[in-house]
LUMBA-927320 format. One record per residue: z, y, x of N, C-alpha, C in turn; residue in three letters. Coordinates in Angstrom, 2 decimals, decimal comma. Each point is the difference from the previous one (the first is absolute). Layout:
BEGIN
ATOM       npz       npy       npx      capz      capy      capx       cpz       cpy       cpx   rest
ATOM         Z         Y         X         Z         Y         X         Z         Y         X    Ala
...
END
This chain:
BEGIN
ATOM       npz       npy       npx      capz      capy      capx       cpz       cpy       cpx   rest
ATOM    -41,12    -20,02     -2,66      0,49     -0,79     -1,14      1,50     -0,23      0,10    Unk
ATOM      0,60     -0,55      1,01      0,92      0,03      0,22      1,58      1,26      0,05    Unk
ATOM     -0,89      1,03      0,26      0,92      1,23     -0,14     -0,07      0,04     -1,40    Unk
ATOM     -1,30     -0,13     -1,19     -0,13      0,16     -1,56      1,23     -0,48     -0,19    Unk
ATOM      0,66     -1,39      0,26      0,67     -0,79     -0,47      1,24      0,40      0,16    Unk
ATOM      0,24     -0,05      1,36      1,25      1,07      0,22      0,73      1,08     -0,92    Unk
ATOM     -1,12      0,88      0,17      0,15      1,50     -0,89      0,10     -0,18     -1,72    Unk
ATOM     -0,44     -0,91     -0,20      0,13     -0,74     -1,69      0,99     -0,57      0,13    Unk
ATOM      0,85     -0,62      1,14      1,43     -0,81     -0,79      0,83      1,41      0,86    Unk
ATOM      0,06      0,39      0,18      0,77      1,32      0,39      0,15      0,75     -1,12    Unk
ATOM     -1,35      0,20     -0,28     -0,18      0,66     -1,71      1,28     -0,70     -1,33    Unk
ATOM     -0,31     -1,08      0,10      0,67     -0,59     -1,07      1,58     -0,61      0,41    Unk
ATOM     -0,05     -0,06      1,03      1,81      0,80      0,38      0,85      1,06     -0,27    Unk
ATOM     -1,19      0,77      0,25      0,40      1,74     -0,67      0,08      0,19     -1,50    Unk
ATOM     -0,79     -0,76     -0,48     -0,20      0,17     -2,09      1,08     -1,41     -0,39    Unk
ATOM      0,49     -0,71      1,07      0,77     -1,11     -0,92      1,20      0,76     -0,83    Unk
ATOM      0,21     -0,68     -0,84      1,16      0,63     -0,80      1,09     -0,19      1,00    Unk
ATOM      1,54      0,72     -0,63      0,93     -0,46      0,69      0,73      0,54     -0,70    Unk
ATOM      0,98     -1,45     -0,86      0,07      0,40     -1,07      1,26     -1,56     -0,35    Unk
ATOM      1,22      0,21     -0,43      0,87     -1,07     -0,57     -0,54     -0,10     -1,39    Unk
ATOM     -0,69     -1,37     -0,46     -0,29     -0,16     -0,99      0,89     -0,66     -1,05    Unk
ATOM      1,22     -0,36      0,77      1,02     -1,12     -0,79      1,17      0,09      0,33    Unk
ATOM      1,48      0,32     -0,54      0,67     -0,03      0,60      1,75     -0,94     -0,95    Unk
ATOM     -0,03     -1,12      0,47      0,40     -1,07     -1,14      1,43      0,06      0,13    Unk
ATOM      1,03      0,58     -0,73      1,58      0,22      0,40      0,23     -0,06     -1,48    Unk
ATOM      1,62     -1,09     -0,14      0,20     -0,62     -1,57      0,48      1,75     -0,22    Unk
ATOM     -0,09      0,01     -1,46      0,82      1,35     -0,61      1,64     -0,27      0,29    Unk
ATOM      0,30     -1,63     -0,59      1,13     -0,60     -0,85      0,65     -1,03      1,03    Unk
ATOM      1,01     -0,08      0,75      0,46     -1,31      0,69      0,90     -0,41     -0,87    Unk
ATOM     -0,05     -0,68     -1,15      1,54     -0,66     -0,66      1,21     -0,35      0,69    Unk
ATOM      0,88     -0,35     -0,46      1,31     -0,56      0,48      0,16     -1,10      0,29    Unk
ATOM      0,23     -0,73      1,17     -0,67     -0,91      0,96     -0,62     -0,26      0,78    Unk
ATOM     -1,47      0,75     -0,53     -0,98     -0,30      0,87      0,53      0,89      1,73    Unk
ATOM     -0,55     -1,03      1,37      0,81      0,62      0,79     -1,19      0,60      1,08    Unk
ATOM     -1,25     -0,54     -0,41     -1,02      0,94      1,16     -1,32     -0,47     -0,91    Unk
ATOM     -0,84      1,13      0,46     -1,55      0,55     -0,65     -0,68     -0,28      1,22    Unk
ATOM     -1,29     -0,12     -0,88     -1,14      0,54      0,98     -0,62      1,22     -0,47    Unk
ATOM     -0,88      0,98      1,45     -0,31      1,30     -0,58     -1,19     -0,07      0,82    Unk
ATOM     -1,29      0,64     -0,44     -1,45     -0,05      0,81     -0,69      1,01      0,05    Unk
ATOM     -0,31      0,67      0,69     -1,15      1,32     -0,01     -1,36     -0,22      1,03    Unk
ATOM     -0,61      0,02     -1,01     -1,55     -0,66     -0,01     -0,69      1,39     -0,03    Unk
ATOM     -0,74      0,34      1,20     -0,99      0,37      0,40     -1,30      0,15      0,73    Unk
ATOM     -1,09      1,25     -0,19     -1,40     -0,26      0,17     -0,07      1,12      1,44    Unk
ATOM      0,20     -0,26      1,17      0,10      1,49      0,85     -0,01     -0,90      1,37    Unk
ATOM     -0,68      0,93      0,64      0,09     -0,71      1,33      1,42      0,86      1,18    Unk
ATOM      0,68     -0,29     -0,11      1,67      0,02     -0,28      0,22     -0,17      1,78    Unk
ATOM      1,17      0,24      0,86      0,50      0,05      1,37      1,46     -0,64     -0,53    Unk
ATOM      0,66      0,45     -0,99      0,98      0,39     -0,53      0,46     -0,30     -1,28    Unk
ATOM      1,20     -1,35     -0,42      0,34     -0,05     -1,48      1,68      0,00      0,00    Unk
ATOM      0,41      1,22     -0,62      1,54     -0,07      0,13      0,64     -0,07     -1,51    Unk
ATOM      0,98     -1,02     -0,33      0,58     -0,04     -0,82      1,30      1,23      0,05    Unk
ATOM      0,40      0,46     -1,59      1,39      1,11     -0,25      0,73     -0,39     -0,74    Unk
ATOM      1,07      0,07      0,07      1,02     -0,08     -1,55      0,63      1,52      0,16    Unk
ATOM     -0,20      0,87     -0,90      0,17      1,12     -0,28     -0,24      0,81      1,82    Unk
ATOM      0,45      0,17      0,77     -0,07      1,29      1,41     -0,40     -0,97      0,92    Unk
ATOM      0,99     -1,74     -0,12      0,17     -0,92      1,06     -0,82     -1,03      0,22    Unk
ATOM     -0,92     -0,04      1,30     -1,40     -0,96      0,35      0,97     -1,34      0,07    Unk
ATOM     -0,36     -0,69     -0,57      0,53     -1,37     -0,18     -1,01     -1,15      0,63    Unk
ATOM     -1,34      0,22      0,07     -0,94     -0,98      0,74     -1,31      1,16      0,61    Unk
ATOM     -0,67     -0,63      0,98     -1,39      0,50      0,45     -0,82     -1,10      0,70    Unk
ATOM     -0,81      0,31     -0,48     -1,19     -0,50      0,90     -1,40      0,28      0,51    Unk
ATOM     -0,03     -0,28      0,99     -0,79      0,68      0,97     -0,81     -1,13      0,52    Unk
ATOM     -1,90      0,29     -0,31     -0,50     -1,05      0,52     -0,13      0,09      1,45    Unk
ATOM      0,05     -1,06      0,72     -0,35      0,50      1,73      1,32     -0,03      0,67    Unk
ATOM      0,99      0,55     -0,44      0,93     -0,10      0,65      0,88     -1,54      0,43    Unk
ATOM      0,97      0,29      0,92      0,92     -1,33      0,43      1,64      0,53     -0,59    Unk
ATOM      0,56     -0,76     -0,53     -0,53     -0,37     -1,68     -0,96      0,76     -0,58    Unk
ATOM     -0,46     -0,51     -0,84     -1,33      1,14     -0,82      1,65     -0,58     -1,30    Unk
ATOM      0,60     -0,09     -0,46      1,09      0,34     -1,01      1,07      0,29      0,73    Unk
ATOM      1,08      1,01     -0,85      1,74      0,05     -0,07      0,63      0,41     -0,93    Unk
ATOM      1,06     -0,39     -0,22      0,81      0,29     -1,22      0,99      1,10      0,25    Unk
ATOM      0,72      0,54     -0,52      0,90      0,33     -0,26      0,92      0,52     -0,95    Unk
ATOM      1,55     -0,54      0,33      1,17      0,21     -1,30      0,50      0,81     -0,68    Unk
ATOM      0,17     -0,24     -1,32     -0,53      1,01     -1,38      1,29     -0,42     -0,59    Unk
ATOM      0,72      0,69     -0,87      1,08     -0,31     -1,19     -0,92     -0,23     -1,00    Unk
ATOM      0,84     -1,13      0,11     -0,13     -0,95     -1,51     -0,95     -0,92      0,06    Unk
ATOM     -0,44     -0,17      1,17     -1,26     -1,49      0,06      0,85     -0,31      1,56    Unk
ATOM      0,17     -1,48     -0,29      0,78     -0,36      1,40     -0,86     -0,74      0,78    Unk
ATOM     -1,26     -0,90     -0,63     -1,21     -0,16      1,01     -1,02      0,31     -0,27    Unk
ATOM     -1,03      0,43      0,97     -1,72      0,03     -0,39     -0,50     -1,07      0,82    Unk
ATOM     -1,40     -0,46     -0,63     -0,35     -1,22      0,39     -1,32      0,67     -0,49    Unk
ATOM     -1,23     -0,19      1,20     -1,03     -0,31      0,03     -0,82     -0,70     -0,62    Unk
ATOM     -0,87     -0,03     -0,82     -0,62     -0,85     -0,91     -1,50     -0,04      0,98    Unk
ATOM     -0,55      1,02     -0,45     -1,04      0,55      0,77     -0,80      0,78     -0,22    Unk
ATOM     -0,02      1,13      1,49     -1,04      1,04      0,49     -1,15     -0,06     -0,20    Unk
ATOM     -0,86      0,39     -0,20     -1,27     -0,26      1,00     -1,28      1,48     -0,56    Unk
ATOM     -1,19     -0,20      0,23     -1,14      1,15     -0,39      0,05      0,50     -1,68    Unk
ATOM      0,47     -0,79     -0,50      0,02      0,60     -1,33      1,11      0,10     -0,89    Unk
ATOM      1,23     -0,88      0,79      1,20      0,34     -0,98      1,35     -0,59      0,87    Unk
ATOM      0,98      0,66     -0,66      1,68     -0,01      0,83      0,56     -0,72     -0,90    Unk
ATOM      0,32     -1,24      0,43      1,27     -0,80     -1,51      1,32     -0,45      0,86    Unk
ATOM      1,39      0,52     -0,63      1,49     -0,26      0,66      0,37     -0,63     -1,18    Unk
ATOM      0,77     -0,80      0,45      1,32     -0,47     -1,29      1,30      0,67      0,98    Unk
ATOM      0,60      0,58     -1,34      1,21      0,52      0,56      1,15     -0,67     -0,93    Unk
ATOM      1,25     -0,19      0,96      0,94     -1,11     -0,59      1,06      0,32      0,33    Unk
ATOM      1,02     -0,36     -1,02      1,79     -0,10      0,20     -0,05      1,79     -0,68    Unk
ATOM     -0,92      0,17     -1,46      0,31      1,12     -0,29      1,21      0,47     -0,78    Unk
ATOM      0,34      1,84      0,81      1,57      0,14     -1,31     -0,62      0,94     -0,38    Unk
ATOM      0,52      0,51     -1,26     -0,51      1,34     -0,83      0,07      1,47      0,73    Unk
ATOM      0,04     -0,44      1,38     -0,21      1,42      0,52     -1,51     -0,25      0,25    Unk
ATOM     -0,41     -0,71      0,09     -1,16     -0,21      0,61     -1,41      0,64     -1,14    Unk
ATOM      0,76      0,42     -1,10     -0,40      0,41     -1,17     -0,65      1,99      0,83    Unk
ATOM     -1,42      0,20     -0,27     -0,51      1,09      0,34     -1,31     -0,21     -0,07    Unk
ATOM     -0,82      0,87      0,49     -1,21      0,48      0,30     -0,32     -0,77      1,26    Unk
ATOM     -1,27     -0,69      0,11     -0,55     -1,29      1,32     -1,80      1,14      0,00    Unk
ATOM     -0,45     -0,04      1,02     -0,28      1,14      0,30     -1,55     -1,09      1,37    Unk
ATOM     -0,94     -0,06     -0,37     -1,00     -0,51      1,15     -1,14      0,93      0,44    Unk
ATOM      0,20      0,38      1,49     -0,81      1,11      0,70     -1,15     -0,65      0,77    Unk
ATOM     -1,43      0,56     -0,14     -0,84     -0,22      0,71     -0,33      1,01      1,16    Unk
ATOM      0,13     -0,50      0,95     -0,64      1,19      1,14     -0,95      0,22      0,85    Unk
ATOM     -1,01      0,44      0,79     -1,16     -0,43      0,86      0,37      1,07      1,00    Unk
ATOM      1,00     -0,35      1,28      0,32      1,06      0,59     -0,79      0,82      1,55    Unk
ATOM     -1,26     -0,75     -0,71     -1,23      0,42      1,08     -1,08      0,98     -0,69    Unk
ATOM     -0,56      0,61      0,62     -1,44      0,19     -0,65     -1,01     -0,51     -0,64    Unk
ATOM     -0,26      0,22     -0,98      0,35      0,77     -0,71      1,80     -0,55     -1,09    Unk
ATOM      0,56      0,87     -0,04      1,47      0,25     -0,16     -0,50     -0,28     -1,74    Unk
ATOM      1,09     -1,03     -0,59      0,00     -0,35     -1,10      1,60     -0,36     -0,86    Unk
ATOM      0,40      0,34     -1,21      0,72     -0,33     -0,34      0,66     -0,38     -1,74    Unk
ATOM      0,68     -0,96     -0,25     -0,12     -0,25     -1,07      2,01     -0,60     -0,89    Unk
ATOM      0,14      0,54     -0,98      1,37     -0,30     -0,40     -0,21     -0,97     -1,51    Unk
ATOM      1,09     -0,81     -0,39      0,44     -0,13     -1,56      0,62     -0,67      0,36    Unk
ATOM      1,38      0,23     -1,59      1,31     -0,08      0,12     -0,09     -0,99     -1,33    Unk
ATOM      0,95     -0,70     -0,34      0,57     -0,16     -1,24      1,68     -0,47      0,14    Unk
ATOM      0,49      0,12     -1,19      1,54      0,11     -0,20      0,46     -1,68     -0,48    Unk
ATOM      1,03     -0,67      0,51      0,62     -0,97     -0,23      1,40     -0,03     -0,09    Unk
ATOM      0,32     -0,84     -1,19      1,31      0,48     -0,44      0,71     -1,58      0,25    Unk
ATOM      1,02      0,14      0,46      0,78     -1,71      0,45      1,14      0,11     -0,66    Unk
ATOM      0,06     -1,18     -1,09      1,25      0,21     -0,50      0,63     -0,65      0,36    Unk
ATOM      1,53     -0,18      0,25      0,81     -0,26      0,55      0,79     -1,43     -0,82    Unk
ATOM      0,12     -1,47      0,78      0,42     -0,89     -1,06      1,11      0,08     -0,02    Unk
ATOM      0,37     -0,23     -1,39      1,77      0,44     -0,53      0,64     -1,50     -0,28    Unk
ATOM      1,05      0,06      1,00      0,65     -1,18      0,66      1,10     -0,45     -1,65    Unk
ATOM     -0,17     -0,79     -0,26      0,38     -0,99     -0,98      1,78      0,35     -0,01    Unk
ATOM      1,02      0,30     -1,01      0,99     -0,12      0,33      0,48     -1,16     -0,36    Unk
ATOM      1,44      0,35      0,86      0,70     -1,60     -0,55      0,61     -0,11     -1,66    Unk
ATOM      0,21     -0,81     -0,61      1,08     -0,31     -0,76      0,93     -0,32     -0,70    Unk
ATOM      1,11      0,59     -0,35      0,84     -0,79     -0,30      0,19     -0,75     -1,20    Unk
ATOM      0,63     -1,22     -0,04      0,38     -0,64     -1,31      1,58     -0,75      0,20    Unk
ATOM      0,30      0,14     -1,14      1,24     -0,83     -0,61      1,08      0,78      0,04    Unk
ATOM     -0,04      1,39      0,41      1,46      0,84     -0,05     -0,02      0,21     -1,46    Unk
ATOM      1,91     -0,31     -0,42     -0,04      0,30     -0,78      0,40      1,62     -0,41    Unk
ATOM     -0,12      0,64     -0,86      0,76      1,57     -0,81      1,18      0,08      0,67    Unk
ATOM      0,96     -1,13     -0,51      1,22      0,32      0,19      0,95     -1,27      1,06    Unk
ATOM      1,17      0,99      0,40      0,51     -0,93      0,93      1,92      0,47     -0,59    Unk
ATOM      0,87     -1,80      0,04      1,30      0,62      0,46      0,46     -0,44      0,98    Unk
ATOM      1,31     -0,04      0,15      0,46     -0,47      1,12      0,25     -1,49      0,36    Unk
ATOM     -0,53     -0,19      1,54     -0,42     -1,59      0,20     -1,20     -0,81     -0,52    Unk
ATOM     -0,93      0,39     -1,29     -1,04      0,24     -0,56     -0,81     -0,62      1,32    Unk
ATOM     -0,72     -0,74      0,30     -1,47      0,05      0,95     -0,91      0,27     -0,68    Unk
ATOM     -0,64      1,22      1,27     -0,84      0,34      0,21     -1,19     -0,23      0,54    Unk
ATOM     -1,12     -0,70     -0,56     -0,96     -0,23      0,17     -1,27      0,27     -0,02    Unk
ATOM     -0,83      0,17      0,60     -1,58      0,97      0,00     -1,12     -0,91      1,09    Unk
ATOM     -1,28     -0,24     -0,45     -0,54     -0,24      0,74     -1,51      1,27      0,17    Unk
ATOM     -0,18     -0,02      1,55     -1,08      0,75      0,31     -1,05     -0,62      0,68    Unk
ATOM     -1,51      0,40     -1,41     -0,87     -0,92      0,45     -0,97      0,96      0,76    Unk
ATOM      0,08     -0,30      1,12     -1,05      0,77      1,12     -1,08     -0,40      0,39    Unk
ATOM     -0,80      0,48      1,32     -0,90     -0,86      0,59      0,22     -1,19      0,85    Unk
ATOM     -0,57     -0,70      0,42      0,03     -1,56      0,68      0,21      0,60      1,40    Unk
ATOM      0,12      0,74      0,33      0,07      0,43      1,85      0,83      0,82      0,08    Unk
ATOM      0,41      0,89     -0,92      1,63      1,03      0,22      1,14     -0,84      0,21    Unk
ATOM      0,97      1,23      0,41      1,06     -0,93     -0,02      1,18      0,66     -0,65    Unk
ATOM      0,72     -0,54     -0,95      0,87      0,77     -1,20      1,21      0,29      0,74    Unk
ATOM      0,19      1,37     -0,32      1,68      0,91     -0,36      0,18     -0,04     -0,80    Unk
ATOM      1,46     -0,06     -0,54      0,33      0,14     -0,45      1,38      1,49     -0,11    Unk
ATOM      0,18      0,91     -0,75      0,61      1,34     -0,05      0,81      0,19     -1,37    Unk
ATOM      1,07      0,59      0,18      0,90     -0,30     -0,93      0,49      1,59     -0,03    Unk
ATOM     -0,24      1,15     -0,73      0,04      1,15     -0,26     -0,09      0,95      1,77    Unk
ATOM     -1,24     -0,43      0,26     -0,64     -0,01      1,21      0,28     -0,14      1,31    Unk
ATOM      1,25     -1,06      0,01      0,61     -0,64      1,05     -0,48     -1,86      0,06    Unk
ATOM     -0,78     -0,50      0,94     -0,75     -1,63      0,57      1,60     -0,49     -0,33    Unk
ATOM     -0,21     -1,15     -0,83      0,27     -0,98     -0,21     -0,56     -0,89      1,31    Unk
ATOM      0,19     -0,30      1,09     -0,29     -0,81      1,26     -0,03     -1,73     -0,34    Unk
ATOM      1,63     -0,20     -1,27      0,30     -1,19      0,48     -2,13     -0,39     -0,58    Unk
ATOM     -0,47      0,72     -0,98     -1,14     -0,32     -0,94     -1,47      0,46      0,36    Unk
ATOM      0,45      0,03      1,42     -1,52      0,32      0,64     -0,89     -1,04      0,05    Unk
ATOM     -1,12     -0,07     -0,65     -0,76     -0,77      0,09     -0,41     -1,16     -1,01    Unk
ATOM      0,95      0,57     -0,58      0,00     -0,83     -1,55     -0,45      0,61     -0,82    Unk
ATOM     -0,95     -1,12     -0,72     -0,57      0,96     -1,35      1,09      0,19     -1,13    Unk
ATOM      1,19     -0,59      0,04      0,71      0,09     -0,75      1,62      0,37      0,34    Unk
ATOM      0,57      0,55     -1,07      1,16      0,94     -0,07      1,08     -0,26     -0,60    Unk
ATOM      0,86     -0,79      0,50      1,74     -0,32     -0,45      1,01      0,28      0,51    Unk
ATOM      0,80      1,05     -0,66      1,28      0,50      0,22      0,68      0,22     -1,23    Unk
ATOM      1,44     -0,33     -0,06      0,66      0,36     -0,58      0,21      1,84     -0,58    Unk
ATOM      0,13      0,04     -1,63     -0,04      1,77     -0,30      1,66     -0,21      0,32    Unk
ATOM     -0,43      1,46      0,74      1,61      0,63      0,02      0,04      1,37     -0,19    Unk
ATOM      1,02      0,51     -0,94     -0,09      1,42     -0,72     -0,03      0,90      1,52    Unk
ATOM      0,64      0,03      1,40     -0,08      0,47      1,14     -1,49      0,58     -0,13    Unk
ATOM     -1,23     -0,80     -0,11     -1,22      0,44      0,19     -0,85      0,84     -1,05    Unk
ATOM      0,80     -0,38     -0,99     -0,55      0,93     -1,26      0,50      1,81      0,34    Unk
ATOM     -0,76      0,78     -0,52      0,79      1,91      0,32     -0,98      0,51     -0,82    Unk
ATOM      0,40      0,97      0,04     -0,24      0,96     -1,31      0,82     -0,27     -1,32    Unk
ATOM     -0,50      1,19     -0,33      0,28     -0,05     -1,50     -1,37      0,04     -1,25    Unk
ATOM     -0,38     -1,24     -0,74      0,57     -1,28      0,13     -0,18     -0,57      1,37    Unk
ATOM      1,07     -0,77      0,35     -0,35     -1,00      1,52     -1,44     -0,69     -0,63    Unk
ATOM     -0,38      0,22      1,61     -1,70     -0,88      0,10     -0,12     -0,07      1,18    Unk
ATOM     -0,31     -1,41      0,18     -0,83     -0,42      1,49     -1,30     -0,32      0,10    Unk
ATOM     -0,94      0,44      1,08     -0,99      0,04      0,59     -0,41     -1,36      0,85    Unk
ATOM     -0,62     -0,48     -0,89     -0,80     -1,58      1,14     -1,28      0,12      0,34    Unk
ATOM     -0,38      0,02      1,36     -1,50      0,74      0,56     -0,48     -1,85      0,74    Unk
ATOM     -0,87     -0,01     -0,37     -0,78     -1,03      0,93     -0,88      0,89      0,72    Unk
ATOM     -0,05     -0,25      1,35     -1,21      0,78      1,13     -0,67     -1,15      0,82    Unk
ATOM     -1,56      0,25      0,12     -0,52     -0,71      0,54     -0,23      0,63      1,34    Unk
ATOM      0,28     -0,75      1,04     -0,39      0,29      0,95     -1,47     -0,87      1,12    Unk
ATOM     -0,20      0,80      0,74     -1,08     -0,30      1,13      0,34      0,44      1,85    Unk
ATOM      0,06     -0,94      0,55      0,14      0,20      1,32      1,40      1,05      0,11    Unk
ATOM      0,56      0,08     -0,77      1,33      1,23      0,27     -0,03      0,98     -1,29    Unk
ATOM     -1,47      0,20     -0,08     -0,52      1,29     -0,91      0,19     -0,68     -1,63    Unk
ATOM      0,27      0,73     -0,82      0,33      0,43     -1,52     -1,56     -0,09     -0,64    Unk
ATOM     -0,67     -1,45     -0,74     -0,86      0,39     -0,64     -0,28     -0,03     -1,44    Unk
ATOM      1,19      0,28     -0,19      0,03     -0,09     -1,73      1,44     -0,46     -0,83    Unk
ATOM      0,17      0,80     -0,91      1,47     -0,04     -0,54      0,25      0,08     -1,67    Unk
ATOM      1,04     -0,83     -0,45      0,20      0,47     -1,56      1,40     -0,24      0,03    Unk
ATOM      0,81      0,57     -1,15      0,88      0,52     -0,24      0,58     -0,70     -1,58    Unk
ATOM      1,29     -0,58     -0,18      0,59      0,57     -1,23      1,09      0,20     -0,11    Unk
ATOM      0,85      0,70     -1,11      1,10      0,15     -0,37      0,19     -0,75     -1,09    Unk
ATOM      1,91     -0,61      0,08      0,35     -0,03     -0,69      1,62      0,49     -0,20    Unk
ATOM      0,48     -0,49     -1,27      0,89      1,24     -0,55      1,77     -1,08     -0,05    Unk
ATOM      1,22      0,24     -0,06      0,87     -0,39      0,13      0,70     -0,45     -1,53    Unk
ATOM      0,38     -1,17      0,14     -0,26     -0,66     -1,67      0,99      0,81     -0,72    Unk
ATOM      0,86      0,07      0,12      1,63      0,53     -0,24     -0,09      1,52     -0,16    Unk
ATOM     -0,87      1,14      0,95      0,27      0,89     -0,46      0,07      0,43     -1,81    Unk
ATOM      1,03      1,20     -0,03      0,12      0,73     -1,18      0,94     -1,16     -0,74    Unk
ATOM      0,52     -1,35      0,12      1,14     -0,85     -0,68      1,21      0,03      0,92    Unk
ATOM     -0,50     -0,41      1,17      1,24      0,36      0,74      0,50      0,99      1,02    Unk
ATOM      1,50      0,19     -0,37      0,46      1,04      0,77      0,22      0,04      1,42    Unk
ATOM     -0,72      0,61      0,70     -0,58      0,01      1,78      1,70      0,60      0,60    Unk
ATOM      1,26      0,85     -0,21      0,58      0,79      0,37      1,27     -0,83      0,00    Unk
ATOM      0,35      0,23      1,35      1,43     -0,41      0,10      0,76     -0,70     -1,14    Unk
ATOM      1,41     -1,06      0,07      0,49     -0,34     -0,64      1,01      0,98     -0,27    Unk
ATOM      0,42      0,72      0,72      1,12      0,89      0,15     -0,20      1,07     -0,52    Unk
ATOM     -1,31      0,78      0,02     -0,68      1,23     -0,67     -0,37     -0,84     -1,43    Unk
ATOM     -0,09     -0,50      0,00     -0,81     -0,74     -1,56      1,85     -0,12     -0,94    Unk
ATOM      1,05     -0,42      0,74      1,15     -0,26     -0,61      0,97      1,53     -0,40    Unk
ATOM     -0,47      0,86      1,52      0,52      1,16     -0,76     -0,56      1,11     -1,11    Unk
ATOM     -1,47     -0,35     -0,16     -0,68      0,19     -1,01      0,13     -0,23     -1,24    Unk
ATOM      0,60     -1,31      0,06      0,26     -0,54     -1,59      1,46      0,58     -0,16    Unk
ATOM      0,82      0,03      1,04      1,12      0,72     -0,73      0,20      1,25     -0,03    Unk
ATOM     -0,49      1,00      0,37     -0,46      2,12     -0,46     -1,00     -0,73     -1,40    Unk
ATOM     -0,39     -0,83      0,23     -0,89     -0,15     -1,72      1,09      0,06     -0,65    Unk
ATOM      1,22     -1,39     -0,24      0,85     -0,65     -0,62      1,02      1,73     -0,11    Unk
ATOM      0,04      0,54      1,06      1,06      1,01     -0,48     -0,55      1,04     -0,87    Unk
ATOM     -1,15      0,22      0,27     -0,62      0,94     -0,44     -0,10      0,19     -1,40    Unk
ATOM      0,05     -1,47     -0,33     -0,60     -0,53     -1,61      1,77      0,15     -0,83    Unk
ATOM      0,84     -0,17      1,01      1,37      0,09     -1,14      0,29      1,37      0,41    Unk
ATOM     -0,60      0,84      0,71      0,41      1,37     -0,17     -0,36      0,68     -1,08    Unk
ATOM     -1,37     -0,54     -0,36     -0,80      0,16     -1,31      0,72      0,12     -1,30    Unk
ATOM      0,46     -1,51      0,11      0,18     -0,42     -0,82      1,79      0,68     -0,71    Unk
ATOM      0,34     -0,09      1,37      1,35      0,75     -0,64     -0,34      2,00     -0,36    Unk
ATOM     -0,47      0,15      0,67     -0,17      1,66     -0,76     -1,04     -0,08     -1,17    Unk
ATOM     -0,45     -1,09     -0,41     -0,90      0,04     -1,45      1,79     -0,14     -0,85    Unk
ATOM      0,75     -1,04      0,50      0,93     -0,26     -1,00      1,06      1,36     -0,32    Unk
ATOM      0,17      0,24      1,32      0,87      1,60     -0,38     -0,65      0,92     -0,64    Unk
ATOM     -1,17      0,40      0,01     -0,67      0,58     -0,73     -0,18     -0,04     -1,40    Unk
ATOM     -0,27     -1,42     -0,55      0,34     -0,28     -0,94      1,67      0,33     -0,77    Unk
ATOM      1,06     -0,39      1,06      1,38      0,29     -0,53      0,11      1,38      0,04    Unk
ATOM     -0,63      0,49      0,91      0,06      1,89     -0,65     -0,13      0,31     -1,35    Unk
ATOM     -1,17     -0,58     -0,27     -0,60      0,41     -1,10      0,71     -0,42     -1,10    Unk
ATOM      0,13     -1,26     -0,47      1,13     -0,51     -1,01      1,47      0,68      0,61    Unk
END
C-alpha cells in the first residue's frame, strides 16, 4: 500500500503542469510615478525563479538555498525590493525609476533536476520620463535706454537657487535672488538692432535644472545717431558741399542756356 502511494504522487509530479500562469508588469509608468510593482504567478514545481530586463538578470530565487533570493543592478531601476517569493508567485517593487528603465521585464521558470523543466513570459514597459517644470520670467520690459532699470523677476522652484546671466555672462552680484536690478547701459546691448539676453537658471547642488530666457531691444535704436561726433560732423559737411556743388552747376547750366 504504501509503495501504491508513493508511485501515485510520483505520478502526479510528473503530469503537474509547469506553467507561468500570470505575469503582472504596468504597460504605462506616467511622469512621476517613481517605482512599480511587477509579479509572475505560477503553477510548476520550480528549483529556480529568475527575473530579466531585456539580456540582464536583475533578481533570482532559489528555494533551499542561503540566501534562497539576490538582486542585481539594472539601468534605469535604482532599487529592487522584495515583496514576496514563495510556491506560487514572485512580487518586487522596483523604485527610483528613469526612462531607461523603459523595455521588455522577462520571468523564467526552471526545474534544474530531473525531470528538467522550463518556462518563459515577457511583457514590455514603457517609463516616461517626468519633465521638470521651467522657470519663469516676469516683468522685463521690450525696451530699454540708457540708465533705464532693469527689472525681471524669475519665478522658480522653492529649493533651486537663482542665476542670474546677462547675454550669457552670471550676474554674481544677483545670485540667489529671485529678482533682477541693474541699470540699462547701451555697452550691453550688440547687434544690429542692439538686444540683450536675460536668462534666469535654476540650479541644484552645482547642476543646471532648468532655464528661460528673454530678450529685449534698445529704445533709441534707428532715432539716434550711434557714430562718432567727428564722423557725424564731417558728414554733414561733404553733404553741405556737395549740395552747393549742385546747386551751382544747375545755375551755370541754366546761364548757358539763356
Amino acid at each position: 500500500m504504501l509503495l501504491l502511494l508513493v508511485f501515485i504522487a510520483l505520478a502526479q509530479a510528473r503530469v503537474r503542469t509547469f506553467n507561468i500562469t500570470e505575469l503582472i508588469v504596468p504597460q504605462v509608468v506616467p511622469p512621476g510615478q517613481a517605482e512599480v510593482e511587477i509579479e509572475c504567478r505560477y503553477d510548476a514545481n520550480f528549483t529556480l525563479v529568475n527575473w530579466f530586463k531585456g539580456l540582464n538578470e536583475f533578481f533570482r530565487y532559489k528555494p533551499g538555498a542561503a540566501p534562497s533570493t539576490k538582486s542585481f543592478p539594472v539601468i534605469g531601476v535604482g532599487r529592487v525590493e522584495l515583496i514576496h517569493c514563495g510556491p506560487t508567485a514572485c512580487r518586487l517593487r522596483l523604485g527610483s525609476l528613469t526612462e531607461d528603465a523603459s523595455g521588455f521585464y522577462k520571468c523564467d521558470i526552471e526545474r534544474d533536476i530531473a525531470p528538467y523543466m522550463y518556462n518563459t513570459r515577457s511583457a514590455y514597459m514603457q517609463v516616461y520620463r517626468h519633465q521638470h517644470r521651467q522657470p519663469v520670467i516676469e516683468g522685463l520690459a521690450e525696451e530699454f535706454a540708457e540708465d533705464e532699470e532693469m527689472h525681471a523677476y524669475c519665478r522658480g522652484a522653492p529649493d533651486a537657487e537663482i542665476r542670474w546671466y546677462i547675454n550669457g555672462r552670471e550676474d554674481q552680484n544677483m545670485r540667489g535672488s529671485p529678482s533682477l536690478k541693474r541699470n540699462a547701459s547701451r555697452l550691453i546691448f550688440s547687434g544690429i538692432p542692439p538686444i540683450v539676453t536675460v536668462q534666469c537658471a535654476e540650479m541644484r547642488y552645482g547642476n543646471l535644472t532648468g532655464s528661460k530666457e528673454m530678450k529685449a531691444k534698445w529704445k533709441d535704436h534707428g532715432t539716434r545717431d550711434e557714430r562718432p561726433q567727428e564722423q557725424q560732423r564731417n558728414d554733414a559737411e561733404n553733404i553741405k558741399a556737395y549740395t552747393v556743388f549742385v546747386l551751382l552747376s544747375v545755375l551755370l547750366s541754366l546761364k548757358t542756356i539763356l
